[in-house]
VMD Tcl script that draws the C-alpha trace (Angstrom):
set ca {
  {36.59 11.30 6.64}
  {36.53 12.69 2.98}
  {33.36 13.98 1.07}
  {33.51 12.29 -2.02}
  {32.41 13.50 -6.02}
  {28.74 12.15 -6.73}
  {28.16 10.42 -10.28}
  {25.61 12.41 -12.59}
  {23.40 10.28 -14.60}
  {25.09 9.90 -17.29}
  {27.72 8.80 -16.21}
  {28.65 4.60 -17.31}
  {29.05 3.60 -13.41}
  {25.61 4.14 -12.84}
  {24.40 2.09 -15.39}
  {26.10 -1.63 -14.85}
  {25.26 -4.09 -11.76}
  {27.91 -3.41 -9.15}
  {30.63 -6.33 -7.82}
  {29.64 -8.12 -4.81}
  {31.91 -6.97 -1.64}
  {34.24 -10.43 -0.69}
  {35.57 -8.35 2.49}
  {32.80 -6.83 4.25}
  {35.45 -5.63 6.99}
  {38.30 -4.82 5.35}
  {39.57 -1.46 6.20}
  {39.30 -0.05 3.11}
  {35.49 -0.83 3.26}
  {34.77 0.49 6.66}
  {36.48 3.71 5.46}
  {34.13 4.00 1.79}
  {31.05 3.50 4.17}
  {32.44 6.40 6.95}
  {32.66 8.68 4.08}
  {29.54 7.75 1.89}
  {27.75 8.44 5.23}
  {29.36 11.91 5.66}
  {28.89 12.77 1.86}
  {24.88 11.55 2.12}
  {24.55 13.43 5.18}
  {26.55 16.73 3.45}
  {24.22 16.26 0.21}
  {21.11 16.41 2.03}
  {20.38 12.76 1.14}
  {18.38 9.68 2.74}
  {20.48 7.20 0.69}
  {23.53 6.76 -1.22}
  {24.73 3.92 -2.86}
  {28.33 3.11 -3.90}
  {27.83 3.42 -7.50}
  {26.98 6.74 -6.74}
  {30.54 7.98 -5.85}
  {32.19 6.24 -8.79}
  {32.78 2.99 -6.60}
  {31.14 -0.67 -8.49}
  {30.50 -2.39 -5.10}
  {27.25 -3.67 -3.40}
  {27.05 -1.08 -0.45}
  {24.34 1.60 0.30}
  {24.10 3.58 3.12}
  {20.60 5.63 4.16}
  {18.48 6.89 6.92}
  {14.90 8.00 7.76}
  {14.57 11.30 9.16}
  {11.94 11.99 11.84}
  {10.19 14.51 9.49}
  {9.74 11.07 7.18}
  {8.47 8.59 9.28}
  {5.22 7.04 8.16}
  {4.28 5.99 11.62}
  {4.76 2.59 10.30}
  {6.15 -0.22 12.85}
  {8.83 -0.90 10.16}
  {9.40 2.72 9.50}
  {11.18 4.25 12.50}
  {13.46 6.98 12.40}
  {17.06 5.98 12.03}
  {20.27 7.06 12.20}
  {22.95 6.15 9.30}
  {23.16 2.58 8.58}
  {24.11 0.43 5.42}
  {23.77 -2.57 3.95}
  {26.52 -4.67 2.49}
  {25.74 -7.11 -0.40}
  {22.06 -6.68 0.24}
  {19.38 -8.25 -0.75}
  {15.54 -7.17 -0.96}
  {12.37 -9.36 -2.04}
  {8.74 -7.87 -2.41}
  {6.38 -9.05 0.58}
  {3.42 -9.35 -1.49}
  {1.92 -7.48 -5.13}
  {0.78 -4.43 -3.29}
  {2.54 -1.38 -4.83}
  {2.44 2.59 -3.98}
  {3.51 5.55 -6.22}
  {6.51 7.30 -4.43}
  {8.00 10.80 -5.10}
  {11.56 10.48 -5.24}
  {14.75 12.53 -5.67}
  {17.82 11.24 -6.52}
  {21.56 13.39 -5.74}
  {22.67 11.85 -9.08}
  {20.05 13.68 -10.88}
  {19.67 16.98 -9.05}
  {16.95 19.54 -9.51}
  {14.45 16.68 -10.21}
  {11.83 14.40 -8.74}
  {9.58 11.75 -10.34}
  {6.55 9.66 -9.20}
  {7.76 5.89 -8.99}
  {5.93 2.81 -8.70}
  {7.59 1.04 -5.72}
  {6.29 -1.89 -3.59}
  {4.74 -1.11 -0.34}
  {6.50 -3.41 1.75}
  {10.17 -5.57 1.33}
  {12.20 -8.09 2.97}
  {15.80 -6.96 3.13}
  {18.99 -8.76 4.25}
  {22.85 -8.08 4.23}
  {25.63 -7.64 6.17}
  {26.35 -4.58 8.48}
  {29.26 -2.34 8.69}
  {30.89 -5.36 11.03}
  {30.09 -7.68 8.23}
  {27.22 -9.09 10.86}
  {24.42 -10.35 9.08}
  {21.26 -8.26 9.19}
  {17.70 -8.87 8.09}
  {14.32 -7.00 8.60}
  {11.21 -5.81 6.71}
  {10.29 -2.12 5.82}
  {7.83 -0.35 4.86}
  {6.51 3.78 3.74}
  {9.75 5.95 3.24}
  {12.17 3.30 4.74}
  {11.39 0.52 1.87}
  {11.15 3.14 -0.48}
  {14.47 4.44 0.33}
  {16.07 0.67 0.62}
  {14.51 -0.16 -3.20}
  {16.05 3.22 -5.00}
  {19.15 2.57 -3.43}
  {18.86 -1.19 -4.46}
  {18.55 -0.32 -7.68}
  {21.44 1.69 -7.99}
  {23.55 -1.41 -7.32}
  {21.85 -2.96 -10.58}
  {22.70 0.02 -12.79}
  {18.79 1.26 -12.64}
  {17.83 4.94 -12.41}
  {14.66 5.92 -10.80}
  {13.19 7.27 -14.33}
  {13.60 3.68 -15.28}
  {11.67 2.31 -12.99}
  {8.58 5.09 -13.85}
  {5.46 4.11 -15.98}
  {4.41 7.97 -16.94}
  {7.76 10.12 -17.46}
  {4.98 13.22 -17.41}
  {5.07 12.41 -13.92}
  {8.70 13.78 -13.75}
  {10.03 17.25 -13.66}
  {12.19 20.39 -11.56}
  {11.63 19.94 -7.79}
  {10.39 23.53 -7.99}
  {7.49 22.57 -10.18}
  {6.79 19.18 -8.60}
  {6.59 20.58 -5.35}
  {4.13 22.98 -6.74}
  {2.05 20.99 -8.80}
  {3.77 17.51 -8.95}
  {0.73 15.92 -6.33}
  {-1.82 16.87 -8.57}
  {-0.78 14.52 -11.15}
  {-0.03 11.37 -9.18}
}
mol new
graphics top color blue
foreach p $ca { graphics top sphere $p radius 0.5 }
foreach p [lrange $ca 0 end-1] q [lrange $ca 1 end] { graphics top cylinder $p $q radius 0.2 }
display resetview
């Protein structure tokens, strides 16, 4: 497997919708998802998407750590999985300000408006189809990575950029302004 160079924001790969995958199990494919999992896992990450190491394709891999879990019934600890050509639909209006990290922007965190529970489908890495709700870290995980497949950075998605700032400082006084 091969650690691979993560985009900066900045960078114009981030920015456009990614290309739908037409051979979910073509070698080629398997391999890119082996080594996005290694290079998440090496970054310190909970999600990468395929933008995010210069690659226009509809694949994101993530996982949910145990020190993450919610405690939700849709929130369990996992392993690394992906998602091929996913898709992801709100389950109702109901939505939650997240604090979120991304490795393309390192050294910062924001508070993001994200919906507090999502439908997701897609394919696995056998090109099975998959399908499941989520909710707490996992759905919040699923839409950042989500977005990155539509070219849409997590400052984007914020209402109040003086809700942004260094991990240092938002880890020392980033919960007071939420």
């Amino acid at each position: 497997m091969t650690l691979l160079k993560i985009a900066r924001m900045g960078h114009p790969v981030l920015l456009r919708r990614a290309d739908e995958v037409t051979d979910p199990t073509h070698p080629d494919i398997r391999q890119l998802v082996a080594d996005m999992i290694e290079t998440m896992e090496d970054a310190g990450g909970v999600g990468l998407a395929a933008p995010q190491i210069h690659r226009s394709c509809r694949i994101f891999v993530y996982r949910v750590p145990q020190a993450r879990n919610t405690g939700a019934e849709d929130d369990q600890p996992c392993g690394p999985s992906v998602l091929i050509n996913p898709q992801i639909t709100p389950l109702d209006e109901e939505t939650v300000l997240r604090l979120e990290g991304c490795l393309s922007i390192p050294g910062m965190r924001g508070w993001v408006p994200r919906h507090a529970r999502i439908g997701y489908s897609g394919l696995d890495a056998q090109g099975q189809p998959v399908a499941g709700t989520a909710s707490g870290f996992l759905a919040n995980v699923m839409q950042h990575e989500y977005d990155h497949l539509d070219g849409i950075l997590y400052p984007m998605r914020m209402n109040d950029l003086r809700l942004m700032g260094f991990d240092t400082e938002m880890a020392r006084y980033g919960a007071q302004q939420a």
